[in-house]
Backbone of each chain as ProteinMPNN parsed JSONL, in Angstrom:
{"seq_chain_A": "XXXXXXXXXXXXXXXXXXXXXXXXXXXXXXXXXXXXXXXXXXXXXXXXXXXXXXXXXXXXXXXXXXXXXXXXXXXXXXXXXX", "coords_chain_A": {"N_chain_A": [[108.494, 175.853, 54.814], [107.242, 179.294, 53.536], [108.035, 182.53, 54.506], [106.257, 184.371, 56.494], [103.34, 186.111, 54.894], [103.187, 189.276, 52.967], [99.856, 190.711, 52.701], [98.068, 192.504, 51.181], [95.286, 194.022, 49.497], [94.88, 192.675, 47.392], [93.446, 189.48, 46.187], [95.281, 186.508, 46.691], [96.89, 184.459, 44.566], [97.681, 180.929, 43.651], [100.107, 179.262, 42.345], [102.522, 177.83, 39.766], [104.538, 175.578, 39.483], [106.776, 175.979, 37.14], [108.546, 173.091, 35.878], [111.063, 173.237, 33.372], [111.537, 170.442, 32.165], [109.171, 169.192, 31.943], [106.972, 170.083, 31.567], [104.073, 171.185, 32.773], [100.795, 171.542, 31.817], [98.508, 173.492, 32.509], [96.747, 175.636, 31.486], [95.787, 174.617, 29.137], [92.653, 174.161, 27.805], [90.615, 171.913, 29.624], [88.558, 169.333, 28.125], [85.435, 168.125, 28.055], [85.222, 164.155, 28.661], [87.571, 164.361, 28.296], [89.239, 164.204, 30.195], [92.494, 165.062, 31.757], [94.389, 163.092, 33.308], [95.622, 162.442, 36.48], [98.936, 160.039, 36.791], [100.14, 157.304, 38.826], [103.289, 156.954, 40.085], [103.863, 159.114, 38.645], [105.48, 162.163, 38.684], [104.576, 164.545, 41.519], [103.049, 167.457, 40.216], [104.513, 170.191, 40.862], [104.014, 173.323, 42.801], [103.231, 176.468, 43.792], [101.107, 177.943, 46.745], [99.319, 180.227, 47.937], [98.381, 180.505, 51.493], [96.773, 179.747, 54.705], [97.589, 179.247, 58.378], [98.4, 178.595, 61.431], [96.838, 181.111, 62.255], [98.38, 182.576, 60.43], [98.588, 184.007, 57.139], [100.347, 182.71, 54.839], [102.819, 181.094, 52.846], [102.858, 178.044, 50.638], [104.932, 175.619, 49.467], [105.088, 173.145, 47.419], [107.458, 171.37, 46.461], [108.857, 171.993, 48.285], [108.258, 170.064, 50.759], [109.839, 167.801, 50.213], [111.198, 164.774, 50.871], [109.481, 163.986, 53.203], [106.442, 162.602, 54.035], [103.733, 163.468, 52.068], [100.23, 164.787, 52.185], [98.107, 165.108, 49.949], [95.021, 167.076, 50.354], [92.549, 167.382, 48.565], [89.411, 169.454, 48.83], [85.714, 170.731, 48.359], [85.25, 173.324, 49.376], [85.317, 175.522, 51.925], [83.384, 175.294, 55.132], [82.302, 172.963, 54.462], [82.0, 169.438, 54.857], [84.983, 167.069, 55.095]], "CA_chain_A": [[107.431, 176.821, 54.561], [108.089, 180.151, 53.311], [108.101, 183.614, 55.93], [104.769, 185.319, 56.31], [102.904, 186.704, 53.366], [102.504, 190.386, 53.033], [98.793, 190.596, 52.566], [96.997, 194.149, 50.728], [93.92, 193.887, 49.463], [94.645, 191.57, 46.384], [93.422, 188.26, 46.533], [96.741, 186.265, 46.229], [96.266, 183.438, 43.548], [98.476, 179.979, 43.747], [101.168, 179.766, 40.781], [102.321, 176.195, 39.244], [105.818, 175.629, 39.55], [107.114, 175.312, 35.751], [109.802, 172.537, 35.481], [111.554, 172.707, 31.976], [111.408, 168.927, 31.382], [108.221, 168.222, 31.73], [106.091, 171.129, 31.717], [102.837, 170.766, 32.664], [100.13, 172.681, 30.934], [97.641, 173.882, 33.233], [95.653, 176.144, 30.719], [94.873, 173.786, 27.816], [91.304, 173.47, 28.364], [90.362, 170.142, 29.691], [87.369, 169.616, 27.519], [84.479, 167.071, 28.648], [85.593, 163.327, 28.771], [88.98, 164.185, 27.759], [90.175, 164.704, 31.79], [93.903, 164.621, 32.127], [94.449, 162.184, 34.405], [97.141, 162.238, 37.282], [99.431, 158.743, 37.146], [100.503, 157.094, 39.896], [104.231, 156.564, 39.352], [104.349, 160.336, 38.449], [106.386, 162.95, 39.728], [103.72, 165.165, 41.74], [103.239, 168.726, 39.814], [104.686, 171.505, 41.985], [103.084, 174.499, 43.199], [103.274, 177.449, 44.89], [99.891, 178.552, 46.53], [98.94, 180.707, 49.245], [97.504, 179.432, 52.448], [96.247, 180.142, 55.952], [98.266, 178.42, 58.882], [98.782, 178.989, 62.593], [97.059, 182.393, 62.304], [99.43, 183.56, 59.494], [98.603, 184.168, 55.744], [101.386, 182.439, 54.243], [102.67, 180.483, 50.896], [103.303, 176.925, 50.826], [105.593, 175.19, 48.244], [104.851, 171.281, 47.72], [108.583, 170.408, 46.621], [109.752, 172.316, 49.61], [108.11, 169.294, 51.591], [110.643, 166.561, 49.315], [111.854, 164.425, 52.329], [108.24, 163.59, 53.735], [105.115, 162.033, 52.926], [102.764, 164.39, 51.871], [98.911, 164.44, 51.637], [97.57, 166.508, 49.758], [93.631, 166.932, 50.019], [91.534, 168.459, 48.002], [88.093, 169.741, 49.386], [84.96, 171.128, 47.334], [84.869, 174.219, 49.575], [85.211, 175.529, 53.443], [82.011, 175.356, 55.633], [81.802, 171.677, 54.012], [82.971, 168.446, 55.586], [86.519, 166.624, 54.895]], "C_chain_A": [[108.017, 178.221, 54.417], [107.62, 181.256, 54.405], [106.872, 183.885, 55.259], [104.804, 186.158, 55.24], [102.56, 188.013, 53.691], [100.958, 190.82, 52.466], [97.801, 192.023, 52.919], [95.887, 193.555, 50.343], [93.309, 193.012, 48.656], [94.348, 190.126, 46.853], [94.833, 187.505, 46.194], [96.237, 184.539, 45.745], [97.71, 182.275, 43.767], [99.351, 180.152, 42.335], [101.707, 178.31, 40.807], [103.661, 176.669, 38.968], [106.695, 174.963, 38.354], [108.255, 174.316, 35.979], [110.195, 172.705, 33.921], [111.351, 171.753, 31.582], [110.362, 168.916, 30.897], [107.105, 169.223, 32.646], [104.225, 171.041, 31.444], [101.774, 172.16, 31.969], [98.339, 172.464, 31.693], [95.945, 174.829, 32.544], [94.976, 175.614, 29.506], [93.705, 173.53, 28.54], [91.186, 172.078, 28.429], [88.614, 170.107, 29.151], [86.412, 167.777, 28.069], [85.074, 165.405, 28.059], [87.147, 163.151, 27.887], [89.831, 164.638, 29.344], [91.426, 164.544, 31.643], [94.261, 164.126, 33.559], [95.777, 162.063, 35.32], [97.649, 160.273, 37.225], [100.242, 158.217, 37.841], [102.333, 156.599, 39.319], [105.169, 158.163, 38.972], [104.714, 161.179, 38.956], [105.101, 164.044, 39.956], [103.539, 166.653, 40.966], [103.175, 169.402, 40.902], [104.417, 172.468, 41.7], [103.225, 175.157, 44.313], [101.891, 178.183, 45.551], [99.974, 179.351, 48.319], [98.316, 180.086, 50.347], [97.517, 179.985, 53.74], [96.882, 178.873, 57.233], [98.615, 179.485, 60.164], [97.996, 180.629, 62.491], [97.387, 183.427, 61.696], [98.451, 183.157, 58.304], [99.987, 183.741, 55.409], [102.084, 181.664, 52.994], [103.753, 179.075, 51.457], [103.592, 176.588, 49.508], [105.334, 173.711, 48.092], [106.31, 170.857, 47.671], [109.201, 170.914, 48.415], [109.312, 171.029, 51.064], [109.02, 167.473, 51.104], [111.269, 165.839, 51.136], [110.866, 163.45, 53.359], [107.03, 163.047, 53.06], [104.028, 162.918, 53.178], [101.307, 164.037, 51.522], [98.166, 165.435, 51.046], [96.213, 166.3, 49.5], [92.487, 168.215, 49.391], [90.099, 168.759, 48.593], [86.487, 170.331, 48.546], [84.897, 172.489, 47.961], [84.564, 174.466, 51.089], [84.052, 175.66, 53.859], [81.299, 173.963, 55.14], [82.528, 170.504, 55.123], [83.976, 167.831, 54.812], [86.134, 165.234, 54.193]], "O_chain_A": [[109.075, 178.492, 54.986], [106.791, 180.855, 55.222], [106.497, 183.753, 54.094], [105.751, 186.757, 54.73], [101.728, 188.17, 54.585], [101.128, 191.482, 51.443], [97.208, 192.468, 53.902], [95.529, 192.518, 50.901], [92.162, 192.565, 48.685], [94.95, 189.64, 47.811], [95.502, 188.048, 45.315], [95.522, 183.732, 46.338], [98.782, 182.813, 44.044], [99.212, 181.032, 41.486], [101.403, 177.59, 41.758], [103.979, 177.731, 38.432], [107.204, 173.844, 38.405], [109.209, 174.962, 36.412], [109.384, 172.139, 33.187], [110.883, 171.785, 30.444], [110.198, 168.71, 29.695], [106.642, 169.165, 33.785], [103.488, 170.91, 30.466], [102.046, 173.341, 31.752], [97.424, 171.669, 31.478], [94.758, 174.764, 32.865], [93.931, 176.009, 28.99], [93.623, 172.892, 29.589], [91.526, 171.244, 27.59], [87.686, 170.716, 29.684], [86.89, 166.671, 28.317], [85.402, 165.445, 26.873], [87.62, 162.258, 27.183], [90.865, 165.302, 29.424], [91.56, 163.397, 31.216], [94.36, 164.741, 34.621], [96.837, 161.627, 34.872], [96.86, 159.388, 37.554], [101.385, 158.6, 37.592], [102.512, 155.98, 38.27], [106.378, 158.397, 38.974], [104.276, 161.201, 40.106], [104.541, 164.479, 38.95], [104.471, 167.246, 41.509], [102.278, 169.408, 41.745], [104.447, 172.829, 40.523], [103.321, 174.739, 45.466], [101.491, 179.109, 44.846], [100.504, 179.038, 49.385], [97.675, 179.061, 50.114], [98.401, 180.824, 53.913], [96.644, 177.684, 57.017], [98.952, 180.667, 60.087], [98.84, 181.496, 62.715], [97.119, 184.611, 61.898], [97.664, 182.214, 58.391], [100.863, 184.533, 55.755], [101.455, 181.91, 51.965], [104.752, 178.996, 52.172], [102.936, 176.964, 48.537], [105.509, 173.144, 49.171], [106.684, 170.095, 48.563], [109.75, 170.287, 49.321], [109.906, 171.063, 52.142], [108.791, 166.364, 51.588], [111.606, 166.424, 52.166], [111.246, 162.515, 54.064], [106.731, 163.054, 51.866], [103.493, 163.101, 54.271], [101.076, 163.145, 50.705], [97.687, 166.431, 51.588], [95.918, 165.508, 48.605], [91.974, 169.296, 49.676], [89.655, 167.646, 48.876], [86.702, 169.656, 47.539], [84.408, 173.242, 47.118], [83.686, 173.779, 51.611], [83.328, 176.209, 53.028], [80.097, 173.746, 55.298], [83.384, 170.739, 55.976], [83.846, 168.092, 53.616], [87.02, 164.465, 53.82]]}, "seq_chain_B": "XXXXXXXXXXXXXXXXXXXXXXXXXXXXXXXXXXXXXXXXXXXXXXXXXXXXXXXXXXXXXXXXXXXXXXXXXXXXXXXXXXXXXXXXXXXXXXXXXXXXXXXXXXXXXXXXXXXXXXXXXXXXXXXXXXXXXXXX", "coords_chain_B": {"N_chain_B": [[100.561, 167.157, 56.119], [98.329, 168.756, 53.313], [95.972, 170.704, 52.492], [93.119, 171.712, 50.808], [91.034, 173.666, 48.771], [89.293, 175.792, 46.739], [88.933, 178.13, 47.761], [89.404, 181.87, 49.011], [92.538, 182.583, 51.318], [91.3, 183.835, 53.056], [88.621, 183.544, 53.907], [89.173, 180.581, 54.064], [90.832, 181.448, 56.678], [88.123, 182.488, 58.496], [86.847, 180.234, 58.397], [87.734, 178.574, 60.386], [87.868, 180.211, 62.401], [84.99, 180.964, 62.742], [84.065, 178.276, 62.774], [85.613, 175.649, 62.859], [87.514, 175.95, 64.924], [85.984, 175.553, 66.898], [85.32, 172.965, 66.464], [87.927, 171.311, 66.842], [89.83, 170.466, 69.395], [92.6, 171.484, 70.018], [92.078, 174.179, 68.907], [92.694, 175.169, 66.874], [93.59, 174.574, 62.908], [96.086, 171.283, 62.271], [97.159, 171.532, 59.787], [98.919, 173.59, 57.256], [95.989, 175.351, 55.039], [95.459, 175.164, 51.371], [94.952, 177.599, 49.033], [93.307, 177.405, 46.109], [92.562, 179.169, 44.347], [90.609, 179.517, 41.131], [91.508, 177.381, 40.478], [93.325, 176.494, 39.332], [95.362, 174.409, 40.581], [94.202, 172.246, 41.041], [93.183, 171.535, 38.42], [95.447, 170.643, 36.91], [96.005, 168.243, 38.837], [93.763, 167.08, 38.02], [91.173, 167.054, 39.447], [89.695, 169.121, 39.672], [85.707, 170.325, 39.162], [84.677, 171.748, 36.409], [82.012, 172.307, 35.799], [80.889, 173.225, 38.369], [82.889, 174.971, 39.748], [84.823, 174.042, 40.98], [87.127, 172.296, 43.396], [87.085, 168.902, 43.596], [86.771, 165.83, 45.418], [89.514, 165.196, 46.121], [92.416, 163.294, 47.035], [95.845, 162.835, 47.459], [98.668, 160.969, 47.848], [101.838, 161.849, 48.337], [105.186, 160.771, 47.955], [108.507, 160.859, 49.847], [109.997, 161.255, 47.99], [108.389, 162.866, 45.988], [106.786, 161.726, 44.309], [103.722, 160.496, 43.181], [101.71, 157.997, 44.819], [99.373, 157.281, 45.602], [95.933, 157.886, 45.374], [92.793, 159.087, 45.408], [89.909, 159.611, 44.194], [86.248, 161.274, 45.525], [83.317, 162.015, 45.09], [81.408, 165.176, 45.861], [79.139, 164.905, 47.841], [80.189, 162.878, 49.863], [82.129, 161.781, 52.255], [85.446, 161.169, 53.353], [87.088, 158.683, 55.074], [88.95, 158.7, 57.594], [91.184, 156.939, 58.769], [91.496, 155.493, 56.44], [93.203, 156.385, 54.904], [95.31, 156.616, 56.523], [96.065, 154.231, 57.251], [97.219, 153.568, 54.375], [99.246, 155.309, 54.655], [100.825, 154.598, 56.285], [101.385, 151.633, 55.504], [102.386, 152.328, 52.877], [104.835, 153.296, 53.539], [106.301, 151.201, 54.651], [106.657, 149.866, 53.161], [108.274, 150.75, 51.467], [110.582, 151.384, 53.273], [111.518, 148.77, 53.128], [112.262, 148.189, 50.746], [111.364, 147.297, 48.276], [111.467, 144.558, 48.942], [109.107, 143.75, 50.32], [105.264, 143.888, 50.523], [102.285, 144.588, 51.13], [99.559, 142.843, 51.613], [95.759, 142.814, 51.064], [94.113, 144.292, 53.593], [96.148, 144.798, 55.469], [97.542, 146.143, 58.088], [99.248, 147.692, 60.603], [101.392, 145.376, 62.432], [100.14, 143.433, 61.153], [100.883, 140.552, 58.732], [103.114, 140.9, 56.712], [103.779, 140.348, 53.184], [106.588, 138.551, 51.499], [107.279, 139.177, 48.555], [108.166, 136.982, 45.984], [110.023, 133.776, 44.061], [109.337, 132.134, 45.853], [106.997, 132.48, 47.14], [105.228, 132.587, 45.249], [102.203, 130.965, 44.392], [101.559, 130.22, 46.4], [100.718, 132.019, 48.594], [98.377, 131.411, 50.042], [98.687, 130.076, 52.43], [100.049, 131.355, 54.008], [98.739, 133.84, 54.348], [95.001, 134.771, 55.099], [91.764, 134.946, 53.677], [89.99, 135.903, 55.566], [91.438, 137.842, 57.375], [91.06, 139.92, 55.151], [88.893, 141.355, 55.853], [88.917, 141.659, 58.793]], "CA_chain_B": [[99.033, 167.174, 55.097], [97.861, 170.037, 53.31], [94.422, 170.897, 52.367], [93.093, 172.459, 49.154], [90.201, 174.164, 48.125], [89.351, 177.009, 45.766], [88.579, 179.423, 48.74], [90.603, 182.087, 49.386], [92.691, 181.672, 52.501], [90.693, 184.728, 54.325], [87.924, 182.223, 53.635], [89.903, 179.333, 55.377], [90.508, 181.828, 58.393], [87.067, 182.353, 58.916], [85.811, 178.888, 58.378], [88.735, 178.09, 61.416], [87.684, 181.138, 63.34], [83.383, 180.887, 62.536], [83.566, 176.824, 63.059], [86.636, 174.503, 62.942], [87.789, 176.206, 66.384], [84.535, 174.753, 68.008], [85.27, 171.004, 66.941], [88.439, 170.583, 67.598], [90.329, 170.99, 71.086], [93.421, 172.703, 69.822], [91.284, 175.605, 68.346], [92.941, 175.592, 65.42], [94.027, 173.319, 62.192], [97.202, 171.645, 62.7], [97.881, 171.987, 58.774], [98.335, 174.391, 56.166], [95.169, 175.221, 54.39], [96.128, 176.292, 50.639], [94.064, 178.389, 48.404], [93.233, 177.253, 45.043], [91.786, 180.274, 43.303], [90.21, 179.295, 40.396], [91.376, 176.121, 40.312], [94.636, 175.93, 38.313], [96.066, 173.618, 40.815], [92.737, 170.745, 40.455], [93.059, 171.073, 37.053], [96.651, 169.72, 37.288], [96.011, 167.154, 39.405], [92.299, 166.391, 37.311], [90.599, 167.05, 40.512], [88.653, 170.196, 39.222], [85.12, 169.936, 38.305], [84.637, 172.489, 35.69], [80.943, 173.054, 35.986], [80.409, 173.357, 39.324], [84.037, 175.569, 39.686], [84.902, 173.45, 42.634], [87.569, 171.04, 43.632], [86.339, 167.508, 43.999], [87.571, 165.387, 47.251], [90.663, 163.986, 45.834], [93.237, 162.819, 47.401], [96.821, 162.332, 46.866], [99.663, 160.402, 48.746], [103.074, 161.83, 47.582], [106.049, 160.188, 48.905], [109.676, 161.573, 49.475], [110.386, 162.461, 46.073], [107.576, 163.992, 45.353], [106.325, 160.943, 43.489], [102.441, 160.542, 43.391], [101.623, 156.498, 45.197], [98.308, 157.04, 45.509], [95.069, 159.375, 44.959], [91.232, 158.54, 45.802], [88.427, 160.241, 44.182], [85.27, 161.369, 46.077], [81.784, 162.993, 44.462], [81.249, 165.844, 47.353], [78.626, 164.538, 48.696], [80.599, 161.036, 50.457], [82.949, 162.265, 53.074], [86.206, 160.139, 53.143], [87.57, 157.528, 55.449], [90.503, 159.078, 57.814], [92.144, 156.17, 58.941], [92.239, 154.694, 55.44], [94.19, 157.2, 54.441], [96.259, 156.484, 57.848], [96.363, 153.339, 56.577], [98.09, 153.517, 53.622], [100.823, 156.255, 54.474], [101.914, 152.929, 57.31], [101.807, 150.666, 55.072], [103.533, 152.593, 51.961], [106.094, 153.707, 54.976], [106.9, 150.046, 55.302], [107.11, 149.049, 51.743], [109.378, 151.428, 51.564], [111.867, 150.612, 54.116], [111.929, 147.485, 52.62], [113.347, 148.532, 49.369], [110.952, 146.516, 46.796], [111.159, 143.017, 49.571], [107.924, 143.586, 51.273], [104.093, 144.065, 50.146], [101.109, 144.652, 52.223], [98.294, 142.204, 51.471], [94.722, 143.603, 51.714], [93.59, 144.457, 54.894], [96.685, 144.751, 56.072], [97.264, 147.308, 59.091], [100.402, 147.83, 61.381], [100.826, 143.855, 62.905], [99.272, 141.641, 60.718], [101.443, 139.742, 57.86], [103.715, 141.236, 55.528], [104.17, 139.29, 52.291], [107.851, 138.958, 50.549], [107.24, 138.509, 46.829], [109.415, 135.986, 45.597], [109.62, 132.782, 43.372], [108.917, 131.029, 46.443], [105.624, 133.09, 47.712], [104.282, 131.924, 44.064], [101.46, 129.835, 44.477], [101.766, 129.606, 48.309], [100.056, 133.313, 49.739], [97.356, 130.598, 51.015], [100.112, 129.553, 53.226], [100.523, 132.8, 54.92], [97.406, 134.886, 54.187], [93.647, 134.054, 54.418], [91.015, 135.639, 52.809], [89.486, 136.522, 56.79], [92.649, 138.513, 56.945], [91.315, 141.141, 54.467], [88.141, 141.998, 56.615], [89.32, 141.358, 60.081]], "C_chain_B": [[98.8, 168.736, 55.103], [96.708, 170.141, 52.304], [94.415, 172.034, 51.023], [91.554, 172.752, 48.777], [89.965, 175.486, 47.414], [88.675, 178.494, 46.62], [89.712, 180.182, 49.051], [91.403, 182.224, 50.81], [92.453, 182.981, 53.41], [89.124, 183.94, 54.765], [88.322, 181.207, 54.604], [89.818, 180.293, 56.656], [89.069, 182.094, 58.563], [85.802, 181.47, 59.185], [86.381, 178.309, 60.151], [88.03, 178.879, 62.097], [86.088, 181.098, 63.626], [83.391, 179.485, 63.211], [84.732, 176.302, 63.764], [87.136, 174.735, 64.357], [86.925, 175.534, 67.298], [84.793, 173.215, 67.6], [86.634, 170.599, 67.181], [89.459, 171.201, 68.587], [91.831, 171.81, 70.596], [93.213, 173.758, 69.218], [91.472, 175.901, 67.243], [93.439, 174.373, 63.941], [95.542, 172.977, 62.125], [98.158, 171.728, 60.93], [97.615, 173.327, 57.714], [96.661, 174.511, 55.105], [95.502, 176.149, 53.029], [94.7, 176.693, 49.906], [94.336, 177.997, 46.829], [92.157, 178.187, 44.021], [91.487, 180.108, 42.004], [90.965, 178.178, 39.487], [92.516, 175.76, 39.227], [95.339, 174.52, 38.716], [95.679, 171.693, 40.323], [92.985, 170.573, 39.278], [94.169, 169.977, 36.867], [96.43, 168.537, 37.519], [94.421, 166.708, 39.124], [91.592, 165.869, 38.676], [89.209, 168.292, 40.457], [87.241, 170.166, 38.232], [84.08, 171.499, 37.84], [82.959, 173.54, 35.678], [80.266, 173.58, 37.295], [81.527, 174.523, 39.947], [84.55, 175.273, 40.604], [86.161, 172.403, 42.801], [87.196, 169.935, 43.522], [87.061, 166.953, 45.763], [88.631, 164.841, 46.333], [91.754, 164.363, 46.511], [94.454, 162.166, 47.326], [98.101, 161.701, 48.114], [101.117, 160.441, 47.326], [104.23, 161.222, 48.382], [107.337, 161.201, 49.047], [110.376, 162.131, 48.846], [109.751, 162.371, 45.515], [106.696, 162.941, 44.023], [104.649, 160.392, 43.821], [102.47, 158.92, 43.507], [100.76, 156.577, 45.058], [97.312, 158.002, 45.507], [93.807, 157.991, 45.548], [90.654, 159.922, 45.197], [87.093, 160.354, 44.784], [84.174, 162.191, 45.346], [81.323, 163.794, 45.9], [80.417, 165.256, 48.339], [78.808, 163.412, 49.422], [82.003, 161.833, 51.099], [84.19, 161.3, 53.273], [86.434, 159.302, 54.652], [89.151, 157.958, 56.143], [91.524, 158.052, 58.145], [92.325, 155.097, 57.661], [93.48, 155.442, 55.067], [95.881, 157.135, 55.586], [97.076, 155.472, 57.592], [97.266, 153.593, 55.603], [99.045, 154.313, 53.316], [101.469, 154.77, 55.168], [101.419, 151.851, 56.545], [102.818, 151.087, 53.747], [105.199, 152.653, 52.331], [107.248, 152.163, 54.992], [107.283, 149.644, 53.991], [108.196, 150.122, 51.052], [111.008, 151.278, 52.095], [112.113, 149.516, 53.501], [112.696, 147.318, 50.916], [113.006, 146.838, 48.32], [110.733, 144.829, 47.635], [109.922, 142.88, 50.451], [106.946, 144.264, 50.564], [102.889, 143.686, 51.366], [100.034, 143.756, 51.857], [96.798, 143.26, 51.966], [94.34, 143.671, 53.031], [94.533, 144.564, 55.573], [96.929, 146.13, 57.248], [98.73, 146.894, 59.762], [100.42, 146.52, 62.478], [100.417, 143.344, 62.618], [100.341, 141.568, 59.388], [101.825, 140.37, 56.922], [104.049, 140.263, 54.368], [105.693, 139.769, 51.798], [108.171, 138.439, 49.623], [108.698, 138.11, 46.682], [108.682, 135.073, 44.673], [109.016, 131.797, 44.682], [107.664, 131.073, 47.273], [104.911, 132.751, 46.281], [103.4, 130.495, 44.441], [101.109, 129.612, 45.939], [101.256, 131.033, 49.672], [99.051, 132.102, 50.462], [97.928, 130.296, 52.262], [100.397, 130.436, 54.234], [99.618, 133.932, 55.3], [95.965, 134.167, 54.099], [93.182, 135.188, 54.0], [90.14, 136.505, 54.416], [90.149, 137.704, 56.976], [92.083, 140.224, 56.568], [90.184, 141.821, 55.222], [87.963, 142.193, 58.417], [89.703, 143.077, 60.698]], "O_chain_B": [[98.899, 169.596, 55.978], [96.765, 169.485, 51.264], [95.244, 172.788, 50.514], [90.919, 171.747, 48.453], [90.784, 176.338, 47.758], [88.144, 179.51, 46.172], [90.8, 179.671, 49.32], [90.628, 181.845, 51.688], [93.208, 183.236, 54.347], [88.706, 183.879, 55.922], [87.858, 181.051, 55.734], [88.99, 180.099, 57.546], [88.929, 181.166, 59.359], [84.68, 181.583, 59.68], [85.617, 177.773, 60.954], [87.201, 178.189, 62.691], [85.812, 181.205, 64.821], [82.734, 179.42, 64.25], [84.907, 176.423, 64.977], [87.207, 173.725, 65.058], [87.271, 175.031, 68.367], [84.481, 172.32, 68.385], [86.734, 169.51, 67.745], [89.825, 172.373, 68.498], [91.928, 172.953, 71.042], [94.204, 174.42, 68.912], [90.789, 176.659, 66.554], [93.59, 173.206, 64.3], [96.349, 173.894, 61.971], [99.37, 171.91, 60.811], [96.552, 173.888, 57.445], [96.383, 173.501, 54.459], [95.75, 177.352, 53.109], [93.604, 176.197, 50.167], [95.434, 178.232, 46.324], [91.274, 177.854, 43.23], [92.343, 180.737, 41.383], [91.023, 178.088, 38.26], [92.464, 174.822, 38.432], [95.772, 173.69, 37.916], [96.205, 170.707, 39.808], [93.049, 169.404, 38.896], [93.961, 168.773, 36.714], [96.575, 167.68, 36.647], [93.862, 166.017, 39.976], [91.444, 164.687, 38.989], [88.125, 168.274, 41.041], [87.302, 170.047, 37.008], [83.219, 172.098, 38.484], [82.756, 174.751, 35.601], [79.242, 174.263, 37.277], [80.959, 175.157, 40.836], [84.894, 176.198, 41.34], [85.977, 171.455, 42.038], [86.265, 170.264, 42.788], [87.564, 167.508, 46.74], [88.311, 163.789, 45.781], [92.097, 165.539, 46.631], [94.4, 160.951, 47.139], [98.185, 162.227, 49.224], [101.382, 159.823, 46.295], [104.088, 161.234, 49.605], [107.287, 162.276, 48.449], [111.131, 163.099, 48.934], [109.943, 161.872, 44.406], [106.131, 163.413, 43.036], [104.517, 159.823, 44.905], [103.063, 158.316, 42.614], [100.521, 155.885, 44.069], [97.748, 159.144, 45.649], [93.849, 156.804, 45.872], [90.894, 161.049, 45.631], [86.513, 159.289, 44.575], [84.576, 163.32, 45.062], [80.945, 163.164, 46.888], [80.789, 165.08, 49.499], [77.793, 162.791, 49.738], [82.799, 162.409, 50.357], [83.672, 160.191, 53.407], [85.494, 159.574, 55.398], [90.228, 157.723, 55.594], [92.692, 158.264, 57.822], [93.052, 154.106, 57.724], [94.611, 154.964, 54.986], [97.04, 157.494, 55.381], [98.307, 155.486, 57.612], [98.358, 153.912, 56.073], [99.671, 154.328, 52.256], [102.347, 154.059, 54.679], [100.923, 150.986, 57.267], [103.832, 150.431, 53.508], [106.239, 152.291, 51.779], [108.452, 152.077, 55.234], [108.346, 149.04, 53.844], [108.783, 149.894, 49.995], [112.099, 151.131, 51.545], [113.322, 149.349, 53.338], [113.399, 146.504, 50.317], [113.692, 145.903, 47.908], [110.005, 143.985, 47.112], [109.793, 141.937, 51.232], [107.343, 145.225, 49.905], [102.777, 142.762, 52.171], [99.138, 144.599, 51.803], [96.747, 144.116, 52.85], [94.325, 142.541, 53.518], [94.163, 144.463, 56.743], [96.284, 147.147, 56.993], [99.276, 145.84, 59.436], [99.563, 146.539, 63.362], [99.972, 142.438, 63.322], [100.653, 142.688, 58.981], [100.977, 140.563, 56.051], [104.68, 139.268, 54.724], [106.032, 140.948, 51.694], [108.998, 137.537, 49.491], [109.796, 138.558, 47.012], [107.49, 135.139, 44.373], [108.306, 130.82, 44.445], [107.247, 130.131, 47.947], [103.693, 132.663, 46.436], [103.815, 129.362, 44.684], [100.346, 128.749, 46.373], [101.349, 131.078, 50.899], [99.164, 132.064, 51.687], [97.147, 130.388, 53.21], [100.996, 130.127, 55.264], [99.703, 134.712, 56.248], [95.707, 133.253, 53.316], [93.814, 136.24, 53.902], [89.737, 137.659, 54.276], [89.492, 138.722, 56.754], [92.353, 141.273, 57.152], [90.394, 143.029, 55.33], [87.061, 142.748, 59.045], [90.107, 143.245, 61.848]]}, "name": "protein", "num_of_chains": 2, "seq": "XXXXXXXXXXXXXXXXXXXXXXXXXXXXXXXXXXXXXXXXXXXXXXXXXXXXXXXXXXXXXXXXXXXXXXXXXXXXXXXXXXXXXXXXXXXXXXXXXXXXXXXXXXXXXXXXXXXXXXXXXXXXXXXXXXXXXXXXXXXXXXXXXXXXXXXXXXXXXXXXXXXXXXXXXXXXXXXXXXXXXXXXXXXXXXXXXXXXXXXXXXXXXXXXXXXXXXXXXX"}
């Protein structure tokens, strides 16, 4: 995990961790029943996003967890259930 | 495990600090919560639903190198299932160690019957597995 985030007034936005190979493309609109579908098999797309932990404001990397089994869950929105 | 929604993570502290502190006994969450600000990451991982500007519940199981095993989709309103998900890190865990000689049969859980595909498990899971097995 990376050192505590310095945290002004900007909201601090997640950022998509380009590989060269096999560059994912995050801004092509995904247009109605054309979803781009994650496939199992596939190497996870990495990402850098901000995040809240122990207290701290801080920025989490997904490869930086290579080594472990990771879960990553998505939510619709805090003040909801899991 | 790390958590994902399109809130930002002053948002998360105050959902932790307003609620999540009151249900559970270590006061706080014991993982990262990240911030998906308008949803670049969902899109990625076709978890983002566009009209509503929201995450969905999905769910991903990456392994050691970063290789996606498994995912689950949820429609918000259906809350998931924590020990499936428990489930199938200990059983991927194991089919792992085993390096391609071991498979979990349904229902399987930590102590009940590993299968080891072969020519000679052809035809013959009856033999080793029932069908009780998968709801037991």
């Amino acid at each position: 995990m990376a050192e505590k985030s310095t945290v002004g007034c900007k909201r601090p936005s997640a950022k998509i961790e380009k590989n060269p190979e096999e560059r994912p493309q995050p801004d092509t609109p995904v247009s109605q029943g054309e979803h781009h579908m994650i496939q199992i098999g596939q190497k996870a797309p990495d990402f850098t996003a901000p995040a809240y932990f122990n207290n701290e404001f801080t920025e989490v990397k997904l490869s930086d967890h290579l080594g472990k089994w990771v879960v990553l869950c998505f939510y619709p929105g805090d003040f909801t259930f899991v | 495990m790390l958590s994902m929604s399109v809130d930002s993570m002053f948002v998360h502290k105050m959902w932790v600090d307003k609620e999540l502190s009151k249900m559970v006994t270590a006061k706080t969450v014991p993982f990262p919560m990240l911030s998906d600000g308008g949803g670049s990451i969902g899109k990625m991982y076709g978890v983002y639903d566009q009209d509503e500007g929201v995450d969905i519940r999905g769910r991903f199981l990456i392994d050691p190198d970063g290789i996606i095993q498994a995912y689950e989709m949820v429609a918000p309103p259906v809350g998931r299932n924590i020990p499936e998900t428990l489930r199938q890190i200990q059983a991927f865990q194991l089919v792992r160690e085993g390096k391609g000689t071991k498979a979990t049969p349904s229902g399987w859980r930590p102590g009940k019957t590993v299968l080891e595909p072969g020519p000679d498990l052809v035809g013959n899971v009856w033999k080793v597995w029932t069908v009780d097995k998968a709801f037991d």
